[in-house]
PAZAPA-4460 file (N, C-alpha, C; in steps of 0.05 Angstrom, whole numbers, plus 32768, in hexadecimal, padded with zeros to 4 digits):
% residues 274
    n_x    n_y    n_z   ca_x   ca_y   ca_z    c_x    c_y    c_z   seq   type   mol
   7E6E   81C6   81EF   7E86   81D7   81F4   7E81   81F3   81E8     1      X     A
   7E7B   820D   81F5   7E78   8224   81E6   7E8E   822E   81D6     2      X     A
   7E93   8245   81C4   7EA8   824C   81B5   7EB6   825A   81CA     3      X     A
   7EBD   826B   81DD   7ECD   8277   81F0   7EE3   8257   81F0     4      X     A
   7EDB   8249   81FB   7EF7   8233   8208   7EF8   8225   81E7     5      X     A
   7EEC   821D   81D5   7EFE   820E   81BC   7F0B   8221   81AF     6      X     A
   7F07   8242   81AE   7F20   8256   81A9   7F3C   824E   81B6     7      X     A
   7F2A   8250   81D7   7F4E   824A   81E7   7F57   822F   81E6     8      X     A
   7F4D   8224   81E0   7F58   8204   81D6   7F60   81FE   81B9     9      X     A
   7F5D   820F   81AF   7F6C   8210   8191   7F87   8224   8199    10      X     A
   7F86   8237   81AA   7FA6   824A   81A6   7FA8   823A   81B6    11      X     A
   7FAC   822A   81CC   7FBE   821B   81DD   7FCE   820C   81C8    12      X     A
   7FBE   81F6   81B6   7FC8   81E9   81A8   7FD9   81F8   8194    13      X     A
   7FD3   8208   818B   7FE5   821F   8178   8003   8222   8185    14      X     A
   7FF9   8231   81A0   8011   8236   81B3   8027   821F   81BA    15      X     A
   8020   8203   81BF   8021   81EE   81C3   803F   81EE   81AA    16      X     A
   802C   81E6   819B   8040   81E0   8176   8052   8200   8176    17      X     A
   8051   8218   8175   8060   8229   8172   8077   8226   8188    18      X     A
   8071   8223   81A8   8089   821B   81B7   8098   8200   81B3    19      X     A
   8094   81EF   81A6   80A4   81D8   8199   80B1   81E2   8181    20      X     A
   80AE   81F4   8176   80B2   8200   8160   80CC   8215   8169    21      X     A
   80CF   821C   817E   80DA   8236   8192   80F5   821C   819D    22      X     A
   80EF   8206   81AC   810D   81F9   81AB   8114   81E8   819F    23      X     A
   810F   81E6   8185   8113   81D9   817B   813E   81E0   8171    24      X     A
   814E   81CE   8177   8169   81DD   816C   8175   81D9   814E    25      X     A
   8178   81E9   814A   8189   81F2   8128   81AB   81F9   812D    26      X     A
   81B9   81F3   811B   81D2   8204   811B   81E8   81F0   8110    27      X     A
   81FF   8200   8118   821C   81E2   810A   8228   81E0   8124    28      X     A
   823C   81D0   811A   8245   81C2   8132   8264   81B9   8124    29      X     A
   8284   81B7   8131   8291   81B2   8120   82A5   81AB   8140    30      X     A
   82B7   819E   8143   82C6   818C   8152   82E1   817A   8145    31      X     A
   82DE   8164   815D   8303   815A   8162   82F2   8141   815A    32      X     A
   82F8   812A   8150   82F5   8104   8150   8310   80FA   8151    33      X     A
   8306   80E2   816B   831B   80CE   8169   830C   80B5   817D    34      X     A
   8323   80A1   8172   8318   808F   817B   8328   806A   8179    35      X     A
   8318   805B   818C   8333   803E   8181   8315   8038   8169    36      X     A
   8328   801A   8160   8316   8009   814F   832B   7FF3   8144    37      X     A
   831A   7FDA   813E   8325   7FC2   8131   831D   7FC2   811F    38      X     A
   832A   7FB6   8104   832C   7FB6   80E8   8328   7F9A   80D7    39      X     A
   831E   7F9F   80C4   832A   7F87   80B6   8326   7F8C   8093    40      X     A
   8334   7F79   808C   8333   7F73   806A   8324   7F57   8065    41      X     A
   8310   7F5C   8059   8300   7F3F   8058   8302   7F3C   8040    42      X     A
   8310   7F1E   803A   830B   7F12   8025   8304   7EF5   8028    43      X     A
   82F1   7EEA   8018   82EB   7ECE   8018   8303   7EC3   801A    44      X     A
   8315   7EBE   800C   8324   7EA7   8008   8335   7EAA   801E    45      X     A
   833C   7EC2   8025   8350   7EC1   803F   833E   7EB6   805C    46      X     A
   8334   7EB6   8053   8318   7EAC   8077   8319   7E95   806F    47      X     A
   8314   7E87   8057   830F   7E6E   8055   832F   7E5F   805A    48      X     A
   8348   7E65   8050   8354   7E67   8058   8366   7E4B   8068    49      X     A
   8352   7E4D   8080   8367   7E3A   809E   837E   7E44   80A3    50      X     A
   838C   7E2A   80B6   839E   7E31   80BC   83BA   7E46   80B2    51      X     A
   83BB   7E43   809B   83CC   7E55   8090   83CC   7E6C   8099    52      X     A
   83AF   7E75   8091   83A9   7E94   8092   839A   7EA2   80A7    53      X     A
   83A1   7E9F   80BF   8382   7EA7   80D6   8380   7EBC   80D8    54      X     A
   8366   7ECC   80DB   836B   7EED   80DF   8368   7EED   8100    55      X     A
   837B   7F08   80FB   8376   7F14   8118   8372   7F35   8118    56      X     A
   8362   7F40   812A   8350   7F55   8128   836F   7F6A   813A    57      X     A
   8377   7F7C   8120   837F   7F92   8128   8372   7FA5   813B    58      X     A
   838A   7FB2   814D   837E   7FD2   8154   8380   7FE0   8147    59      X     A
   837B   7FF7   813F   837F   800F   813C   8370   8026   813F    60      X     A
   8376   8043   8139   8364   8055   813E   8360   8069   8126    61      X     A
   8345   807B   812B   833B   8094   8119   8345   80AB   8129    62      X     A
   8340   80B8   8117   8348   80D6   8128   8345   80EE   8110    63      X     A
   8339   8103   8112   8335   8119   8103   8323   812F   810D    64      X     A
   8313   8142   80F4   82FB   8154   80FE   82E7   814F   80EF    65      X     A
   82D0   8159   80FB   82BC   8154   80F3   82A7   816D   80F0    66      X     A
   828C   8177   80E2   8278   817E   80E9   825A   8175   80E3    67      X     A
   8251   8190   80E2   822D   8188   80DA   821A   8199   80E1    68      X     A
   820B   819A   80D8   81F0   81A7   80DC   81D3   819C   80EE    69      X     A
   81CA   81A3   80FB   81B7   819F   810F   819F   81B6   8103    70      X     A
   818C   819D   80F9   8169   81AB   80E5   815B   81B5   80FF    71      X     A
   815B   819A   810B   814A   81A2   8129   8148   818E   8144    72      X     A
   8140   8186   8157   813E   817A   8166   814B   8158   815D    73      X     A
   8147   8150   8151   814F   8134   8140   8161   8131   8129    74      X     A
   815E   8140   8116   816D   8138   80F7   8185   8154   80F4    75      X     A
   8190   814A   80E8   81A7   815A   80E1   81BA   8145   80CA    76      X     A
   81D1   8152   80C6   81E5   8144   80AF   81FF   8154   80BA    77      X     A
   820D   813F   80B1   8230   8139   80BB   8243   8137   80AC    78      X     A
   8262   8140   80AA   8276   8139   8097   828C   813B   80AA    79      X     A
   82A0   8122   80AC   82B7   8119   80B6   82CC   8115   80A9    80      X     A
   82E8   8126   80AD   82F6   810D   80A0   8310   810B   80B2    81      X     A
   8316   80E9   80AD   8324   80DC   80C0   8337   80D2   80B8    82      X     A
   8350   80DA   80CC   836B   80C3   80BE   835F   80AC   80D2    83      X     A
   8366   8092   80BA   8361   807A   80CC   8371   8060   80C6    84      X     A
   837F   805A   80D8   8397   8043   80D7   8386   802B   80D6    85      X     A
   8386   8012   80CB   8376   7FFD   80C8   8383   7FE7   80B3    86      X     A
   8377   7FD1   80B6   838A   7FC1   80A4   837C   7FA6   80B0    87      X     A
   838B   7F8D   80AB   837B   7F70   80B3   8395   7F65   80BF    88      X     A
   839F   7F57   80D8   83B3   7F4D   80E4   83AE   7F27   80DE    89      X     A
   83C0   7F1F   80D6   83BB   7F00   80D0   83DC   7EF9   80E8    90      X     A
   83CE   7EDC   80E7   83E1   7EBF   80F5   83D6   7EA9   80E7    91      X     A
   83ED   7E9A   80EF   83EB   7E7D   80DB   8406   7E6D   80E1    92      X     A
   83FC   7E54   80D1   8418   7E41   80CF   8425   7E40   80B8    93      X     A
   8435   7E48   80BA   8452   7E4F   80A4   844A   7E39   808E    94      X     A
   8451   7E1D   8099   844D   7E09   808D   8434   7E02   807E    95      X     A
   841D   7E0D   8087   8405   7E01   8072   8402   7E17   805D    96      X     A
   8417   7E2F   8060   8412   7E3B   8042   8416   7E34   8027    97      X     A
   8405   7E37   801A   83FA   7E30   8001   83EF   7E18   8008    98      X     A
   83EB   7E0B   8018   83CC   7DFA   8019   83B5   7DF6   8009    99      X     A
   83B3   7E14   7FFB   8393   7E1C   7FF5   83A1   7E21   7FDC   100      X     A
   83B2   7E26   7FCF   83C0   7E23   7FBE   83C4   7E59   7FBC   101      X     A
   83C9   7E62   7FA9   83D9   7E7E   7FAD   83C2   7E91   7FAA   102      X     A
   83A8   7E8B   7FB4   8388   7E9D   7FB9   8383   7EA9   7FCC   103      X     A
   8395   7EA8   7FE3   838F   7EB1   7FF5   83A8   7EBF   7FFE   104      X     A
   83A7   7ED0   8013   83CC   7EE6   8013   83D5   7EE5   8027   105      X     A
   83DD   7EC5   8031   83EE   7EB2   803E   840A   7EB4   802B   106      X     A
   8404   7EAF   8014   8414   7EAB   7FFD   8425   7EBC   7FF3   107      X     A
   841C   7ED8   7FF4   842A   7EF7   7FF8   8438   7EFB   8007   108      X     A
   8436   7EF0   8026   843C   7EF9   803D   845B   7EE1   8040   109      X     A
   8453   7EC3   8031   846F   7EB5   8032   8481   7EC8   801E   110      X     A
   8474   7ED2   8008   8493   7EDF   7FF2   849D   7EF9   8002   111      X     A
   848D   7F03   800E   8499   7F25   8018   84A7   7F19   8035   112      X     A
   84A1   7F03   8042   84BD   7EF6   8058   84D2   7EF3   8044   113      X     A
   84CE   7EE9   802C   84E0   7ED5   801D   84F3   7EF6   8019   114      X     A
   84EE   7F03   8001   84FF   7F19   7FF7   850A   7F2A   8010   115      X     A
   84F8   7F31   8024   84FD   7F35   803B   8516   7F2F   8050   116      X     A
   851B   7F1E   804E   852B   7F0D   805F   8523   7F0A   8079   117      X     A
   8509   7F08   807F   8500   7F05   8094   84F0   7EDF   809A   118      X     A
   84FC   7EE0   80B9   84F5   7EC7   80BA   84D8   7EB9   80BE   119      X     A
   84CA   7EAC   80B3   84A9   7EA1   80B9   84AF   7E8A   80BD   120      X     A
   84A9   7E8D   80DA   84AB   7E7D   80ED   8492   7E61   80E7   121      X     A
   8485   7E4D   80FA   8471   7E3D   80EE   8456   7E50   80FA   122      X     A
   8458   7E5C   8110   8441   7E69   8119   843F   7E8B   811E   123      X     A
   8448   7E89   80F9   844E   7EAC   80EF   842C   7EC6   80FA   124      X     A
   843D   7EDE   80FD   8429   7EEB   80FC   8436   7F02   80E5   125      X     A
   8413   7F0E   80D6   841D   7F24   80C2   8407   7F31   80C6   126      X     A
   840B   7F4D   80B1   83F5   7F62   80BB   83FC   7F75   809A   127      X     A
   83E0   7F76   809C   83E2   7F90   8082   83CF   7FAA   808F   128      X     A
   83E3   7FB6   8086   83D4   7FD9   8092   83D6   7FE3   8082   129      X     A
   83B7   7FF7   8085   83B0   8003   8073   83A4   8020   8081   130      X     A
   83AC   803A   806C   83AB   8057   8084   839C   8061   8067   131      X     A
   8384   806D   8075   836F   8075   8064   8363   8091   806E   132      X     A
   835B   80AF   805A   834C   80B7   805F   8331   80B3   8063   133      X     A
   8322   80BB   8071   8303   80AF   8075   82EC   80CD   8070   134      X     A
   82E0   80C9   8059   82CD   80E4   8061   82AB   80DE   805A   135      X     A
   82A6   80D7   806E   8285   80CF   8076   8279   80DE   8076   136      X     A
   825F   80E1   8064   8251   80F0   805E   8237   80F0   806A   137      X     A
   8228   80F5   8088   8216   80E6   809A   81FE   80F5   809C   138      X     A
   81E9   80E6   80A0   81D2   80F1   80A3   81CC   80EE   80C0   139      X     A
   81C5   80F7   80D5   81C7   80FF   80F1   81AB   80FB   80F8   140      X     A
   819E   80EA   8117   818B   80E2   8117   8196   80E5   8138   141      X     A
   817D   80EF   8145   8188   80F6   8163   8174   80F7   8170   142      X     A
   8170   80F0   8190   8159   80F3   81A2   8153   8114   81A4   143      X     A
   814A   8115   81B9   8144   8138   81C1   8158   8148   81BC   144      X     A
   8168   8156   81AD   8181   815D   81AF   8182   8173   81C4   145      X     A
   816A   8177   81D1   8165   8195   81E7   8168   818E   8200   146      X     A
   816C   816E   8208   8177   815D   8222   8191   8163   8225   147      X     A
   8191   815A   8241   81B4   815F   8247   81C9   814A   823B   148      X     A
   81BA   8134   8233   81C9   8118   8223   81B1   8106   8214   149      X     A
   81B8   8101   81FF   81A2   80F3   81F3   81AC   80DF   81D1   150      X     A
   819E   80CC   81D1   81A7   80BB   81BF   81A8   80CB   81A4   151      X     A
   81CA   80BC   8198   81D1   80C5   817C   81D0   80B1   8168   152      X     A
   81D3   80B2   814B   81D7   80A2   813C   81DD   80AC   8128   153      X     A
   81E7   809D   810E   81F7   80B0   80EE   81FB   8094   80E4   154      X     A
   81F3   809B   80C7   81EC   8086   80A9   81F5   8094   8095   155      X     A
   820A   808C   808B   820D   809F   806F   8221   8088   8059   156      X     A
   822A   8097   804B   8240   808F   803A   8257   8099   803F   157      X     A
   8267   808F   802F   8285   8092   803D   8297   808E   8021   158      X     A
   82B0   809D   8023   82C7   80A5   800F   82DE   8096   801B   159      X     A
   82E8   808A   8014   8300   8082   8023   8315   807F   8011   160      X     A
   8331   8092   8019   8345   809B   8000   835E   8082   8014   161      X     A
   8369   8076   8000   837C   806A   8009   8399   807B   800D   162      X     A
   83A7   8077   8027   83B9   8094   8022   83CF   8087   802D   163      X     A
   83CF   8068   8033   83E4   8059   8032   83EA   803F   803B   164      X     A
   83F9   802C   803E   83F7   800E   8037   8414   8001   803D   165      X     A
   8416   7FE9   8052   842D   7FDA   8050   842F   7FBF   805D   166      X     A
   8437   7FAF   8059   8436   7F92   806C   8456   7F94   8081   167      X     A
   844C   7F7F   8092   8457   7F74   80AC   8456   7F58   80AC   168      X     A
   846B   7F4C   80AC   8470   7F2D   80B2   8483   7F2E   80C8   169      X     A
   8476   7F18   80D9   8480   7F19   80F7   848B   7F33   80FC   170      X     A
   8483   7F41   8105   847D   7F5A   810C   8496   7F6E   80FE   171      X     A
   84A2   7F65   80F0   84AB   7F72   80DC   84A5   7F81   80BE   172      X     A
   84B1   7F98   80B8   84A9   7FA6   809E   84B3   7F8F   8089   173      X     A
   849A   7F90   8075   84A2   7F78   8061   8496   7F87   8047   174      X     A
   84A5   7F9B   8047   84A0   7FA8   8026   84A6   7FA0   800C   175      X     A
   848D   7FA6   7FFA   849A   7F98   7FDA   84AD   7FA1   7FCC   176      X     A
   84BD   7F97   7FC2   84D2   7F99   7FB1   84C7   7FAC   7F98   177      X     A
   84CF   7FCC   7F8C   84CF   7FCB   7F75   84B2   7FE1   7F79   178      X     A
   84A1   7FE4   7F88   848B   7FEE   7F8A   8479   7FEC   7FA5   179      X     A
   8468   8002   7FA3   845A   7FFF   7FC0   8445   7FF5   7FC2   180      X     A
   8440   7FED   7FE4   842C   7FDA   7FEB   8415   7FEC   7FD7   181      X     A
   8414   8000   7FE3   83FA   8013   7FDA   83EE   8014   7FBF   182      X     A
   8405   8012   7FAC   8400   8009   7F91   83E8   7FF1   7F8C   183      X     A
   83E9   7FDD   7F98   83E0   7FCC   7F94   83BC   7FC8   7FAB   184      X     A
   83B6   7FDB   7FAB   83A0   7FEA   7FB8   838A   7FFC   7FAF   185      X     A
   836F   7FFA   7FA6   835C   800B   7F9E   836C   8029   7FAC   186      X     A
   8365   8041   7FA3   8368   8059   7FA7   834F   806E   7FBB   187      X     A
   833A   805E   7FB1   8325   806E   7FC3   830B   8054   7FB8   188      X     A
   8309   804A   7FD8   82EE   803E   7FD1   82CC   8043   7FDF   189      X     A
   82B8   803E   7FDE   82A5   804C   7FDF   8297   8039   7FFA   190      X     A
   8291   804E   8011   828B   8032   802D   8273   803E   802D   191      X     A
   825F   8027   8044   824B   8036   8055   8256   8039   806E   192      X     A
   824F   804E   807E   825D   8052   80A2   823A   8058   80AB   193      X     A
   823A   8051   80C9   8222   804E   80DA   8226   8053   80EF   194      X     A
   821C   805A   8109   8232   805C   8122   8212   806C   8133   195      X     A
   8213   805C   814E   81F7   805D   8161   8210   8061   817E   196      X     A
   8205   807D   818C   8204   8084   81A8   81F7   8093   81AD   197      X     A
   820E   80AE   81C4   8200   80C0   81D0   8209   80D9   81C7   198      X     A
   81F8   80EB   81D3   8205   810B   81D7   8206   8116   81EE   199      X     A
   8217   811F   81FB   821E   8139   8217   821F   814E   8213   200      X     A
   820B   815F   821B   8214   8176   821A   8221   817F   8229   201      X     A
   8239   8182   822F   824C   8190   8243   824B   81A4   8247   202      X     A
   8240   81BB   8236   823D   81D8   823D   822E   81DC   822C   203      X     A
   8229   81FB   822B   8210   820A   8213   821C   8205   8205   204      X     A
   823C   81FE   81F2   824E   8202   81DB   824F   81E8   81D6   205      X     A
   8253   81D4   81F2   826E   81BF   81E8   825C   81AB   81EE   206      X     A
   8258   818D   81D8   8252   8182   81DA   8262   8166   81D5   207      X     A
   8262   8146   81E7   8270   8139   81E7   8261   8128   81D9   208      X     A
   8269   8117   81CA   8261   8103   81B4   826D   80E1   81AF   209      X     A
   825F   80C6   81B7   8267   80B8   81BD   8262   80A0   81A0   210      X     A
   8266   8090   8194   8257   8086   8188   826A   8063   817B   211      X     A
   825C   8057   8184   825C   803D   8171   8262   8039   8154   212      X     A
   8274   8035   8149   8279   8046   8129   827E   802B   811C   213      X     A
   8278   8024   80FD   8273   800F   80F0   827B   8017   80D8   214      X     A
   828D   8015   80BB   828A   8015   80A7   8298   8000   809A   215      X     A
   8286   7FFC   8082   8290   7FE9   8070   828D   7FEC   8059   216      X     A
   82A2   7FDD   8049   82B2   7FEF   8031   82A2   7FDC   8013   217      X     A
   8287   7FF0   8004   8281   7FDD   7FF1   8291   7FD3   7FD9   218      X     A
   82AB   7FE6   7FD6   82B9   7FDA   7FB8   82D1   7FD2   7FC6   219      X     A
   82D6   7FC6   7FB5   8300   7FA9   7FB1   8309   7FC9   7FBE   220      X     A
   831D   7FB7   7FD8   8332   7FC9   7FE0   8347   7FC7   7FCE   221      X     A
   834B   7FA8   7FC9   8361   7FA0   7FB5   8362   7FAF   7F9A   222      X     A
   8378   7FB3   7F8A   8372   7FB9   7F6F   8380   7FA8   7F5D   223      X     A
   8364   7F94   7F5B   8374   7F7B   7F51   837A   7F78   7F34   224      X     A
   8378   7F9B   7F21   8385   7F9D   7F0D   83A4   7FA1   7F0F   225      X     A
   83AF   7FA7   7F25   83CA   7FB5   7F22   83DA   7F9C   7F17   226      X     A
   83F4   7FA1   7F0E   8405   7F99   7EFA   8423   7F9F   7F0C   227      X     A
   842F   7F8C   7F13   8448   7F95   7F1A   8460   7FA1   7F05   228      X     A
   8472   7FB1   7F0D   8489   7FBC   7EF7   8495   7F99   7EEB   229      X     A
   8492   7F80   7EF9   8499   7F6E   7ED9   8489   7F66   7ED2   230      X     A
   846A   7F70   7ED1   8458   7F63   7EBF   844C   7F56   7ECB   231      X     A
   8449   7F51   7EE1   843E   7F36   7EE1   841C   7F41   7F07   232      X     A
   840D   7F3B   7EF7   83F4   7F3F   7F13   83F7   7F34   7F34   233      X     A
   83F6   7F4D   7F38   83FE   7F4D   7F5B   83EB   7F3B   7F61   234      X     A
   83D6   7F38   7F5F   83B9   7F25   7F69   83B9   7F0F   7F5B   235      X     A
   83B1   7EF9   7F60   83A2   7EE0   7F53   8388   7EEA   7F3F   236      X     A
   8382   7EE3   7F38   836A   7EEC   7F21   8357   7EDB   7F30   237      X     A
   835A   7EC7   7F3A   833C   7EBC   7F48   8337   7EC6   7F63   238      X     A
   8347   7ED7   7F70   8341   7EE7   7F8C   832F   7EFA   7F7F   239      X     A
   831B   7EF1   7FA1   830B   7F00   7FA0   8303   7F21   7FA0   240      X     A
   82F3   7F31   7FAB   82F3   7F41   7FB9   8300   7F49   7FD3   241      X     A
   8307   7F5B   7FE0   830A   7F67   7FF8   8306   7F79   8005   242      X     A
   82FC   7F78   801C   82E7   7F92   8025   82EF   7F99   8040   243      X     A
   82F4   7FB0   803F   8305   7FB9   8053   82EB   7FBF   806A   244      X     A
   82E8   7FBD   808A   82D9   7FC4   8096   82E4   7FCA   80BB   245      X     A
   82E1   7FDF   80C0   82E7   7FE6   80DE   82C8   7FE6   80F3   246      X     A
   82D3   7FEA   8109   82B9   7FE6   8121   82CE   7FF5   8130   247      X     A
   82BE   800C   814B   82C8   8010   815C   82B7   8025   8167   248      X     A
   82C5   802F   8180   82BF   8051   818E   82D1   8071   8181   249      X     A
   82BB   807C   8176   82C0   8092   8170   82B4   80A6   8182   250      X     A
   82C9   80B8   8191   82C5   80D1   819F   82C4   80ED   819D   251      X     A
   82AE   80FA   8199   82B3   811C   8187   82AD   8125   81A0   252      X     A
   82BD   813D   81A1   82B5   815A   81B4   82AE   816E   8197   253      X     A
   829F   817B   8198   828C   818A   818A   828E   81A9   8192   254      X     A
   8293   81C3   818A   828D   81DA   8193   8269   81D6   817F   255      X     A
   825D   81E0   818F   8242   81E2   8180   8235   8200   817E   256      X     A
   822D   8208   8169   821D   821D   8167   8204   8220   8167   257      X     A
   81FE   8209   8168   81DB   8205   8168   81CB   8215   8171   258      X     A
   81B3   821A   816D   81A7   8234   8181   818E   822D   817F   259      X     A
   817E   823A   8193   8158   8230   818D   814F   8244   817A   260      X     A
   813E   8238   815E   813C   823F   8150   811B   825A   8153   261      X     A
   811B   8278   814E   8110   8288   8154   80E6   827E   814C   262      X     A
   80E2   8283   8163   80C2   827C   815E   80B9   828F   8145   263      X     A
   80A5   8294   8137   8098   82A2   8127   807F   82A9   8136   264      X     A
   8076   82BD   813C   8063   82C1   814B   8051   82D1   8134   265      X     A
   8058   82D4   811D   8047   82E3   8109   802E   82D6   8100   266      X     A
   801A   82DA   8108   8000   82CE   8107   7FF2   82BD   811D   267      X     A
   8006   82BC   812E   7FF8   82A8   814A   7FE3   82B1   8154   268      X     A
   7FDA   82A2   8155   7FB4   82A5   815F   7FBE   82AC   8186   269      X     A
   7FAC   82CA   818B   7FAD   82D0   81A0   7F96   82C3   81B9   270      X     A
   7F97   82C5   81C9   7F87   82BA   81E6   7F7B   82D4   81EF   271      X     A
   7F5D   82D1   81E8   7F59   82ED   81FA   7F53   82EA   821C   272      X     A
   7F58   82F7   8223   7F50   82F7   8246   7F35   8308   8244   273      X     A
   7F25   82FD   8260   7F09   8300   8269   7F0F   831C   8271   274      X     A
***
């Protein structure tokens, strides 16, 4: 091979890497989220449970703003934050409560009918909701982001501020006497969130955002130190943990600023012509 063509076969390759270099996209990006999702509060003893205590999988939804930064074609990083309604919906038979003996919150749910004056029936339903800020801190992993739609994904950590709390027996408000549900609730606990789809670009600006969304909550939702005003512990001392966790569709529209980031042409090896 003489040196004339391995010159031009080295700036091709030069040229090659500098135009990947030329669309590659940079910039921020900041938008609308919303979305449905099902919830839950997991604790051992309430799953183990039976008949007393059965769960059933709430709806509810997120909704807030979001942004982030875009490095280049693939990686970037994210920050959200979301009001999000969530909680764990139970059914059961009136009658086999305390079965398992007062470990599980079958047992809560008969005293707040009881003070209540509400009736529990034998094939009761109850629900505890819980309304939380959410602010996920994501690391952004994406196909070509220079396609007209292309696969997304986000892994981060997550803040979650408790911002409010109450139960439902048979579909009634069944508030505590003396103090609030919320009281008796961690304040801010520490999740992972994960979440795999797509991206649209709908225009040069606007991009549509689809994604599969997952978090789960690594510390006690419960705060099974609290102390009621007569003294006496809202929790059992042998209950477990409880870990709050949602699944669902989260939807962003995005204004994007992104832009192709400027080639450097300072030093590029030139091509001479014959």
């Amino acid at each position: 091979m003489n040196v004339s063509i391995t010159r031009r076969l080295a700036a091709i390759c030069a040229l090659s890497l500098t135009c990947g270099t030329l669309s590659a996209q940079t910039g921020f990006d900041f938008g609308l989220r919303g979305g449905i999702q099902t919830s839950s509060l997991l604790n051992q003893q309430d799953e183990d449970a039976g008949a007393e205590l059965d769960y059933k999988m709430p709806i509810g939804f997120a909704a807030g703003i979001g942004g982030g930064y875009t490095f280049n074609n693939h990686m970037g990083v994210g920050i959200d934050i979301l009001y999000s309604k969530q909680g764990q919906g139970y059914g059961g038979d009136a009658n086999a409560i305390m079965s398992h003996g007062v470990d599980n919150f079958s047992y809560t749910f008969a005293g707040l009918a009881l003070v209540n004056d509400i009736n529990m029936d034998n094939n009761y339903t109850a629900r505890t909701i819980i309304n939380c800020i959410k602010i996920p801190i994501m690391y952004r992993y994406t196909g070509d982001n220079t396609k007209k739609s292309y696969f997304s994904s986000f892994i981060g950590p997550q803040f979650n501020i408790l911002s409010g709390a109450s139960y439902m027996v048979s579909d009634k408000d069944a508030p505590i006497p003396d103090f609030s549900a919320k009281d008796v609730y961690t304040k801010m606990t520490f999740d992972v969130v994960l979440g795999v789809g797509a991206n649209v670009q709908l225009s040069d600006n606007m991009l549509l955002t689809a994604h599969f969304r997952l978090d789960y909550g690594l510390s006690d939702m419960e705060n099974k130190s609290y102390t009621t005003p007569s003294g006496d512990k809202f929790f059992n001392a042998d209950r477990s943990a409880t870990h709050n966790a949602t699944g669902g569709i989260l939807i962003g529209l995005n204004y994007s600023m992104v832009k192709q980031a400027k080639k450097d042409t300072k030093g590029a090896p030139q091509v001479k012509k014959k």
